[in-house]
LUMPAVEX-77944 format. One line per field, with one value per residue (C-alpha): residue number from 1; x, y, z. Coordinates in Angstrom, 1 decimal. Example, Ala and Ser with C-alpha at 12.3 -4.5 7.8 and 13.67 -1.06 7.14 Angstrom:
<nodes>
resi	[1, 2]
px	[12.3, 13.7]
py	[-4.5, -1.1]
pz	[7.8, 7.1]
</nodes>
This chain:
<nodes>
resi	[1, 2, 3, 4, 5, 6, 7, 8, 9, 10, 11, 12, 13, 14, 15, 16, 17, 18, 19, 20, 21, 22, 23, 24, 25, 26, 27, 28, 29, 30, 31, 32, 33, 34, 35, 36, 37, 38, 39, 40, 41, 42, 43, 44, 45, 46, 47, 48, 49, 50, 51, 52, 53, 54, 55, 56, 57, 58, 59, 60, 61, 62, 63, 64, 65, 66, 67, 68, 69, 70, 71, 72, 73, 74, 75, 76, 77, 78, 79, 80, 81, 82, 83, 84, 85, 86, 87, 88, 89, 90, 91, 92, 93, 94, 95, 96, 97, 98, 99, 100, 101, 102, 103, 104, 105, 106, 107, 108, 109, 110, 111, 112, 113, 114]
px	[-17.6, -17.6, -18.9, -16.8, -17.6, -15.4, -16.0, -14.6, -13.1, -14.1, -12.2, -14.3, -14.1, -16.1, -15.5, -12.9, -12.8, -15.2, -12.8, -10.6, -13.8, -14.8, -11.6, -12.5, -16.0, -14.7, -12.0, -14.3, -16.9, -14.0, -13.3, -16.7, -17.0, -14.0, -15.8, -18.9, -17.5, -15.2, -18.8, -17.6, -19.5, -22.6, -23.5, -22.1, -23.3, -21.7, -23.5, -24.5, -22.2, -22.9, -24.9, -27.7, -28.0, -31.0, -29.8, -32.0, -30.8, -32.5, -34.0, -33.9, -37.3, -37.9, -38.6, -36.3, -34.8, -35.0, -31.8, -30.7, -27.4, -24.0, -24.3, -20.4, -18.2, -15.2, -12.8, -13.7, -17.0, -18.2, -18.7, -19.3, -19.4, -19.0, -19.9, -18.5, -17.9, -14.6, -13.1, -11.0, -9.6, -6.6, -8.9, -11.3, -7.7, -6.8, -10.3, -9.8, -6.5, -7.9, -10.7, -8.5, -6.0, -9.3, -10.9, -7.7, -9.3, -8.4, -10.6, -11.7, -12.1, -14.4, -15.8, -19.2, -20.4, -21.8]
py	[-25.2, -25.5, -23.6, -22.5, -20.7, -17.7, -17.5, -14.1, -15.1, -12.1, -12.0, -10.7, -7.4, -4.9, -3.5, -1.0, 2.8, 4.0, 5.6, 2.1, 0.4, 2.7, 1.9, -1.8, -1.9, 0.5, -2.2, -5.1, -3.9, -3.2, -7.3, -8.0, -5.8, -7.8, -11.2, -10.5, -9.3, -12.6, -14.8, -15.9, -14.0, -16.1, -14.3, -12.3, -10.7, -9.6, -11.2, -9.8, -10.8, -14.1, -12.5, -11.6, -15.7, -18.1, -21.5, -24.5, -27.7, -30.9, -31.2, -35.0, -36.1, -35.1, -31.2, -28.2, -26.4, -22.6, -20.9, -16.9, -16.5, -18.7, -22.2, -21.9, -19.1, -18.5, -15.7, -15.6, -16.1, -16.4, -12.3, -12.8, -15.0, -14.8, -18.0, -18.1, -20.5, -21.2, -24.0, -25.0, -24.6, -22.7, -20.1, -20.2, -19.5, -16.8, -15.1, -15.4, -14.2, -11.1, -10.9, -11.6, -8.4, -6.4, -7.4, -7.7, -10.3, -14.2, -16.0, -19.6, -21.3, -24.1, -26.3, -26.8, -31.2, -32.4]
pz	[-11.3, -7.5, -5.2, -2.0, 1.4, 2.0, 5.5, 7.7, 11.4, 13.0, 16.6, 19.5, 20.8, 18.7, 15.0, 14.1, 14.6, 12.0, 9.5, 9.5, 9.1, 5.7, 4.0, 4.4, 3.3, 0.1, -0.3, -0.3, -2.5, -4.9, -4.7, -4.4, -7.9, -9.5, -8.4, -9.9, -13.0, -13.5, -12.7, -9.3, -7.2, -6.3, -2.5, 0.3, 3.9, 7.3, 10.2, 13.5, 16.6, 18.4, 20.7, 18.7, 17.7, 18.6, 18.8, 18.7, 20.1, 20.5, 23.9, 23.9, 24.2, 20.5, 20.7, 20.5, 22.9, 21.9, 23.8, 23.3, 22.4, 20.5, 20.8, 22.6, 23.3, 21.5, 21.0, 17.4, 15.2, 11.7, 11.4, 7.6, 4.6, 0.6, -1.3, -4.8, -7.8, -9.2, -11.4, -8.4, -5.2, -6.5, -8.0, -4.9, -2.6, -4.8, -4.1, -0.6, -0.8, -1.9, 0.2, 3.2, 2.2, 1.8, 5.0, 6.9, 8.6, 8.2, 5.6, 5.8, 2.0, 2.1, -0.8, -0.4, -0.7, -4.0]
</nodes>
């Protein structure tokens, strides 16, 4: 089985009204449920905004550059990720499928190399 990144494009701009956002957590923890039940379920977090990142980027002289903050600025970021196994990518898309209904958000499937 592969493993694939179910990655949650989280626009900028804050987090829903808190009522909204308890219906979605209920509703993902029900897929979440359903994945780990079927196998697929392998690991899962929400992420911090971009603004709580570190980024490290080579300085050129062969050090590392520590700098607060998202390596760019977008108007959307990685707010959260599930990484599963599935036999293929039609599997994986159905996953995300019902992740992405739960979430209401958009989800990114990506196979992981190797």
């Amino acid at each position: 089985m592969a493993k694939y990144l179910l990655s949650v494009v989280q626009p900028t701009g804050g987090v829903p009204d808190p009522e909204v956002l308890e219906k979605i957590m209920v509703d993902v923890e029900a897929v979440n449920d359903d994945m780990r039940r079927a196998g697929a379920w392998v690991f899962g977090a929400g992420l911090h905004a971009p603004d709580t990142a570190t980024t490290l980027r080579p300085d050129g002289k062969g050090g590392v550059l520590v700098v607060d903050g998202p390596y760019v600025e977008t108007k959307e970021y990685l707010g959260g990720f599930t990484i599963i196994e599935a036999p293929d990518l039609d599997a994986a898309l159905e996953w995300g499928r019902r992740l992405q209904h739960a979430i209401t958000l958009p989800i990114e499937v990506r196979p992981f190399q190797g």
